[in-house]
C-alpha positions in Angstrom: 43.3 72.0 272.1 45.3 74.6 273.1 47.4 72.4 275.0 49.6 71.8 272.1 51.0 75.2 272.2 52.7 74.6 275.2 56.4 74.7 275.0 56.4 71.5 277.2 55.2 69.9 274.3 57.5 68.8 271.5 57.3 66.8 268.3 59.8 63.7 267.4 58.9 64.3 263.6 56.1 66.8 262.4 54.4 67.0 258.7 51.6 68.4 258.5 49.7 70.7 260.9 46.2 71.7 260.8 44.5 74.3 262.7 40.2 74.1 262.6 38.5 77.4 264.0 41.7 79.5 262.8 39.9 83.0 263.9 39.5 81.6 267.3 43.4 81.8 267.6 45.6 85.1 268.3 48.6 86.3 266.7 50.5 85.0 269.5 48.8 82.0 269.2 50.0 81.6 265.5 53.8 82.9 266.4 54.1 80.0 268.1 52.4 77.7 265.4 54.8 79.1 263.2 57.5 78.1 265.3 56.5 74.9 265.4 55.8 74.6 262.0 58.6 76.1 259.9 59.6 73.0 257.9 56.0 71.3 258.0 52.8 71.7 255.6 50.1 74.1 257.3 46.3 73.7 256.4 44.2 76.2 258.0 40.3 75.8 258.3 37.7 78.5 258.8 34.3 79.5 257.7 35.0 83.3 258.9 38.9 84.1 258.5 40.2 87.2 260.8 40.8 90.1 258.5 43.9 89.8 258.8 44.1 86.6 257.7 42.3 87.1 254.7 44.4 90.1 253.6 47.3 87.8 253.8 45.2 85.5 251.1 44.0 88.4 249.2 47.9 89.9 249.2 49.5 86.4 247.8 50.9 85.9 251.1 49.0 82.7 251.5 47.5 80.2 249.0 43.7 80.1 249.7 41.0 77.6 248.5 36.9 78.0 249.0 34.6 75.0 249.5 31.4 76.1 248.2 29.1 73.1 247.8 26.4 72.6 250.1 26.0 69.8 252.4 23.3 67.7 250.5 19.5 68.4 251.7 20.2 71.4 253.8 18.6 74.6 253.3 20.5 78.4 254.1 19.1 79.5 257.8 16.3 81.8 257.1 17.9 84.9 258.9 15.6 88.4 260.8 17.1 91.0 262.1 14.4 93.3 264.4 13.8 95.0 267.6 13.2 92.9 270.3 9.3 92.1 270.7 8.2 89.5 272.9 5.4 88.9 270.8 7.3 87.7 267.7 9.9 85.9 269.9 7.6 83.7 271.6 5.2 83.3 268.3 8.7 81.6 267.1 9.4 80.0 269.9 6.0 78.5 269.7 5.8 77.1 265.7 9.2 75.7 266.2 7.7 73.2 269.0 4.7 72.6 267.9 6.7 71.2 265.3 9.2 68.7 267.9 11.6 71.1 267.2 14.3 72.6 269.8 15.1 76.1 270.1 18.4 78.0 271.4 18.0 81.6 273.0 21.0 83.1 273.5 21.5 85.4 275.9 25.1 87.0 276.8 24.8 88.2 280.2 25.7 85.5 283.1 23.9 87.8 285.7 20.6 87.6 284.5 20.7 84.6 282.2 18.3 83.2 285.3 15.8 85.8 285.2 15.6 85.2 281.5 15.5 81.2 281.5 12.4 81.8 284.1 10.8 84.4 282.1 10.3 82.0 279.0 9.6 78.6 281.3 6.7 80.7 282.5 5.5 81.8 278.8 5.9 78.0 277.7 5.0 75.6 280.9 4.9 72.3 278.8 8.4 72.9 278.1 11.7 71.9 279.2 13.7 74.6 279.9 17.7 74.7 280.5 20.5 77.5 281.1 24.1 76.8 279.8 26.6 78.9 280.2 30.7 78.7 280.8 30.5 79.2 284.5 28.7 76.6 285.2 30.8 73.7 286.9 32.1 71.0 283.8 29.9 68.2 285.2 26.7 70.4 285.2 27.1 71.7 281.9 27.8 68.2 280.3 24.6 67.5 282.0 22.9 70.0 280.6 24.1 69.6 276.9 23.6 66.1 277.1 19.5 66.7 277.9 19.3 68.8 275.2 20.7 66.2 272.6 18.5 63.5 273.8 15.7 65.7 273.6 14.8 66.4 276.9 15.2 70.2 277.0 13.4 71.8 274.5 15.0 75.4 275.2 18.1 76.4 275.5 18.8 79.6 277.2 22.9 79.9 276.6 25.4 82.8 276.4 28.1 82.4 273.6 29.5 78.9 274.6 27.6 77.4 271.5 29.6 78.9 268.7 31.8 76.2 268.2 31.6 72.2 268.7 27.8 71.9 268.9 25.9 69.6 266.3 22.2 69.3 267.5 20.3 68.5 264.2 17.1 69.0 266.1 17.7 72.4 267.1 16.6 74.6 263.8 14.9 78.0 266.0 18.1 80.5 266.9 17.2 84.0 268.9 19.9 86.1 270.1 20.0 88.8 272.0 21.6 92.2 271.5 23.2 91.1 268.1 24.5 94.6 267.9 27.0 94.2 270.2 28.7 91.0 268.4 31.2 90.7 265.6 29.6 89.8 262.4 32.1 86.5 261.8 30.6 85.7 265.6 27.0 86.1 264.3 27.8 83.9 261.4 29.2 81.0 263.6 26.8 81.1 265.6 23.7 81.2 263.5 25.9 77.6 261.5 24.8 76.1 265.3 21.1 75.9 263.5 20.0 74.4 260.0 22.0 71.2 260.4 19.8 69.4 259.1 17.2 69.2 256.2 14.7 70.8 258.1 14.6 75.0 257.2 16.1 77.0 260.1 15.2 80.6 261.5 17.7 82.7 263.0 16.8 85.9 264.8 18.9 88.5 265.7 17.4 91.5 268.2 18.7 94.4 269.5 17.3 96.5 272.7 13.6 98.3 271.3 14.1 101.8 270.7 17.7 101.7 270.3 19.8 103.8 268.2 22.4 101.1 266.8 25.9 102.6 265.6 27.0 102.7 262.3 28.9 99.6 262.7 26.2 98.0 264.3 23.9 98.7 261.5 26.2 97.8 258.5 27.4 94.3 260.6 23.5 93.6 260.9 22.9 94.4 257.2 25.2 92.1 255.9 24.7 89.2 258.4 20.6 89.2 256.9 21.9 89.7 253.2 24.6 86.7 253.5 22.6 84.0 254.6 22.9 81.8 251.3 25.4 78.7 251.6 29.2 79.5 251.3 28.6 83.0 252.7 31.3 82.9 255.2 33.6 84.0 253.0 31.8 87.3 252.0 31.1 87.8 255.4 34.7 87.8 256.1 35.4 89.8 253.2 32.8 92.4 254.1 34.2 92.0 258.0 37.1 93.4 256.9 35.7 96.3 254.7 34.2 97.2 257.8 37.0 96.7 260.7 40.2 96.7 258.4 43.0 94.4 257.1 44.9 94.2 260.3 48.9 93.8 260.4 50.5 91.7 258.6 53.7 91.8 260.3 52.3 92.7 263.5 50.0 91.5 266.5 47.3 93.3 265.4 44.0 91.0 263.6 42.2 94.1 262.6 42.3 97.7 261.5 42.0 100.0 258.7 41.8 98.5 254.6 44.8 99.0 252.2 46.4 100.5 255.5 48.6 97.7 255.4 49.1 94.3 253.1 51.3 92.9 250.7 52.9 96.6 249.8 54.0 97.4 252.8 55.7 93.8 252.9 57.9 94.3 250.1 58.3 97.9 251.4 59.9 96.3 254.5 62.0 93.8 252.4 63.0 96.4 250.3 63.9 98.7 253.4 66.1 95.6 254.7 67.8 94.6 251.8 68.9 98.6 251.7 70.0 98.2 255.5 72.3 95.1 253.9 73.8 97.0 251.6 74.7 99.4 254.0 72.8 102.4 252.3 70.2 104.6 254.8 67.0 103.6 253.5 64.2 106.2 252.7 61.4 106.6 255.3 58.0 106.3 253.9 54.9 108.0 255.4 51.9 105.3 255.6 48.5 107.2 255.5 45.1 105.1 256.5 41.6 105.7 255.7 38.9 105.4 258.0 35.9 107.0 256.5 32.1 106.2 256.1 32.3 104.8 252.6 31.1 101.6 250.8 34.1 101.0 249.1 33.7 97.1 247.6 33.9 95.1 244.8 30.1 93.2 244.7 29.7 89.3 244.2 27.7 90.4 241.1 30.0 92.5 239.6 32.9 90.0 239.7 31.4 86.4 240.5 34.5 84.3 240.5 36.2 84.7 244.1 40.2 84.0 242.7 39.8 86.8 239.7 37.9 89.5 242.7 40.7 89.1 244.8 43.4 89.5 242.4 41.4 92.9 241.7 41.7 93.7 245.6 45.4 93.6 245.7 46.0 95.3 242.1 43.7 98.6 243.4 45.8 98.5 246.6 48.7 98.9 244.5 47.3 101.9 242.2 49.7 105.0 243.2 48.9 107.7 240.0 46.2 108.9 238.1 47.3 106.9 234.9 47.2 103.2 237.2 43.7 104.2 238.1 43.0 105.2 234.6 44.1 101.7 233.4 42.5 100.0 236.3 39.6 101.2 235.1 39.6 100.5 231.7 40.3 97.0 232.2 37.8 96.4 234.5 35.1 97.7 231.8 36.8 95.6 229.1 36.3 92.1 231.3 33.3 92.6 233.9 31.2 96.2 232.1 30.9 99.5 234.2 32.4 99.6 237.3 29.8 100.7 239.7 30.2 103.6 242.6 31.5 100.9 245.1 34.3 99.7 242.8 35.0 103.4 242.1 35.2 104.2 245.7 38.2 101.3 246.3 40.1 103.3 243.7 39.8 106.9 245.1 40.7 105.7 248.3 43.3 104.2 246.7 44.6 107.2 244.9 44.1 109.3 248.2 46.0 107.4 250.6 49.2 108.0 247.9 48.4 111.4 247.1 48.3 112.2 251.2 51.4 109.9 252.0 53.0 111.7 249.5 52.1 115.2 251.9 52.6 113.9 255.0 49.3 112.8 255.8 49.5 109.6 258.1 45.6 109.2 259.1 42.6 110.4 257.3 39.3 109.8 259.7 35.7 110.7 259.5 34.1 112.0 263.2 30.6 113.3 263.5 30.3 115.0 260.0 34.3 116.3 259.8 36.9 114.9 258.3 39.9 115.1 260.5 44.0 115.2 258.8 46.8 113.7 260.8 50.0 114.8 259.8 53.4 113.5 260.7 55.0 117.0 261.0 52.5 119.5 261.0 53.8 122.6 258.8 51.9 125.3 260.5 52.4 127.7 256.8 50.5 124.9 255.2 47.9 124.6 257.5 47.5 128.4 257.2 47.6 128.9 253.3 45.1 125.9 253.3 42.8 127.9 255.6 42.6 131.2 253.0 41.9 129.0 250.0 38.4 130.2 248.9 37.0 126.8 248.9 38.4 126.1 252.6 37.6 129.5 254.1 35.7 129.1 257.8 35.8 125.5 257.5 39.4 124.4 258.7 39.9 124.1 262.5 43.8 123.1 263.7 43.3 120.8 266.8 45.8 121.0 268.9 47.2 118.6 271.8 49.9 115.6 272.0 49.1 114.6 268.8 47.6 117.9 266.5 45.7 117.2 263.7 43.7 119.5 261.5 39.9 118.9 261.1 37.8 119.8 257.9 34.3 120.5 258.3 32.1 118.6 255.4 29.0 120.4 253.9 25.7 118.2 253.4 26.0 116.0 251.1 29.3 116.5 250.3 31.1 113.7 248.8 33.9 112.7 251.4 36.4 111.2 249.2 36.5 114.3 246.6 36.5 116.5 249.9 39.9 114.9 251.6 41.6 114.9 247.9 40.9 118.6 247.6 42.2 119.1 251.2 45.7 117.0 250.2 45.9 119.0 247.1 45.8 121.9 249.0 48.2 120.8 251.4 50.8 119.9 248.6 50.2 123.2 247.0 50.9 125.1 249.7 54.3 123.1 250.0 55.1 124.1 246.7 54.8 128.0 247.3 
């Protein structure tokens, strides 16, 4: 537990270190692993690595290995993803006791986790039904998990507490409440709490009826229903961090932006350090992220073996001209065929973050339909020969405040990649005058 972090606690002679449920730790957590572990062998286990963690693999930083075979007789968790109806609910509540089955129903809210429990104990009187949830005194909740692996509760109405550590065979009906507002590794875990056994398994995730979900929300939905198969975790994670960003490699932060940081801006540092040694000022470089509505990936189908795809990963992240692109390219159609629009789409952004760094660009975002420029010093002659350029004309707006950034406004259907490439060009053009 986490009772070994303690600095109370010391080791006479220590070998080998393993930490299970890595993404459950923090980066402060692992700093002090990593001070207890600097001479010693590290294994770290997880079915849903942090983004930042996996950058780390995909960037060489760490040596990485996939289990991918099944546990034998078990069957993937047949996963729905729907507005809530009662109807459909309690139709599934109903086939998976009819066939001696247990089911849990997870709801996140302590408040009215009561309310809930009663609601379904009235639908379904011949059941057993139970509330668990971490605020519940220890003895009570042992009580209560212990009924429901003898059998004795049929329905378990729980908030989160069952991601990790649970191993009810018996238990192969999963509902869960406003999925939208969990993390998609989260989802995963906890939708591995059913199909433990060779029995088939339903999992379904609802959100609130007639709500509008984000575009997160949708896209962390959509991929939790499409990776169901065995040995998704790890496309889960991969597509976790597509969607919230590599994180910091060198900092406290486990998520944020792709390609914003990673094994580049590691030997960037080094580089900067060994400069500092030699006594030599070394050069600042701007970093520019990307934080747009793309789908910028490189598909399971498109590159099937996990080592070669993220090899590919770190080699786009390292493309900085027109002619690496070029040869990116070809080679990829030499070994795997056409690259599709989501490869593509890794190698524009690719090329962009560069081309902007190279202007002064530090952040490139996407808010309701604009596209919004962050530079580090803001040249207010650029900004203004950008603004009469025939193809920018009424559509640049300088936003101005503690930290002024200038906003592009994107026309329908308008690809947003091109856009922003046009709109550094511009910018470095102007520079040039």
């Amino acid at each position: 537990t986490y009772k070994l972090l303690c600095k109370s606690i010391g080791f006479y002679d220590l070998g080998l270190l393993v930490v299970d449920e890595e993404q459950r730790f923090g980066v402060g957590h692992k700093e002090r692993l990593k001070e207890m572990s600097r001479t010693v062998d590290v294994l770290t286990l997880t079915a849903t690595p942090i983004p930042r963690t996996l950058n780390m693999s995909l960037s060489g930083i760490r040596d990485m290995s996939l289990l991918e075979e099944a546990p034998q007789n078990r069957h993937p968790v047949q996963t729905y993803v729907l507005e809530h109806d009662d109807h459909v609910i309690f139709d599934a509540i109903s086939r998976e006791l009819a066939r001696g089955g247990q089911i849990y129903y997870l709801h996140n809210r302590v408040e009215t986790i009561t309310r809930v429990a009663s609601k379904i104990a009235a639908a379904f009187p011949d059941a057993s039904v139970a509330v668990g949830h971490g605020q519940m005194k220890p003895e009570e909740l042992n009580d209560v998990m212990q009924s429901v692996v003898s059998g004795d509760v049929q329905i378990l109405v729980c908030t989160t507490i069952i991601e990790t550590g649970i191993d009810i065979p018996n238990v192969n009906t999963l509902i869960i409440e406003d999925a939208d507002k969990m993390g998609l590794a989260q989802l995963h875990q906890i939708r591995g709490r059913v199909g433990r056994s060779s029995r088939r398994a339903y999992a379904y995730l609802t959100y609130r009826k007639g709500k509008v979900l984000s575009e997160v929300a949708t896209r962390r939905l959509s991929a939790i229903r499409e990776f169901a198969e065995f040995g998704a975790g790890f496309r889960i994670a991969m597509r976790d961090m597509e969607i919230r960003g590599a994180g910091n490699v060198l900092g406290a932060e486990q998520s944020g932006h792709m390609m914003s940081v990673g094994y580049d801006m590691y030997l960037r540092l080094l580089d900067e350090a060994v400069v500092e040694a030699k006594g030599e000022s070394p050069v600042h470089h701007t970093e520019c992220t990307v934080d747009m509505a793309i789908n910028a990936r490189i598909t399971e189908k498109y590159i099937p073996n996990a080592p070669e795809r993220l090899d590919i990963y770190r080699r786009i992240a390292y493309i900085r001209s027109k002619e690496d692109a070029e040869d990116m390219t070809d080679e990829l159609i030499d070994r795997y065929g056409e690259c599709g629009s989501e490869v593509q789409a890794l190698i524009d952004v690719a090329l962009l973050k560069n081309a902007a760094a190279s202007v002064g660009v530090n952040e490139i975002s996407e808010k309701k339909g604009m596209l919004c420029f962050r530079l580090e010093n803001p040249d207010f002659m650029k900004i203004s020969a950008l603004c009469v350029m025939p193809a920018f004309k009424g559509r640049v707006f300088l936003n101005a405040g503690s930290t002024p950034y200038v906003s592009i406004r994107a026309k329908e259907g308008e690809d947003k990649v091109k856009l922003a490439s046009a709109v550094v060009a511009g910018l470095d053009k102007s520079g040039k005058k």
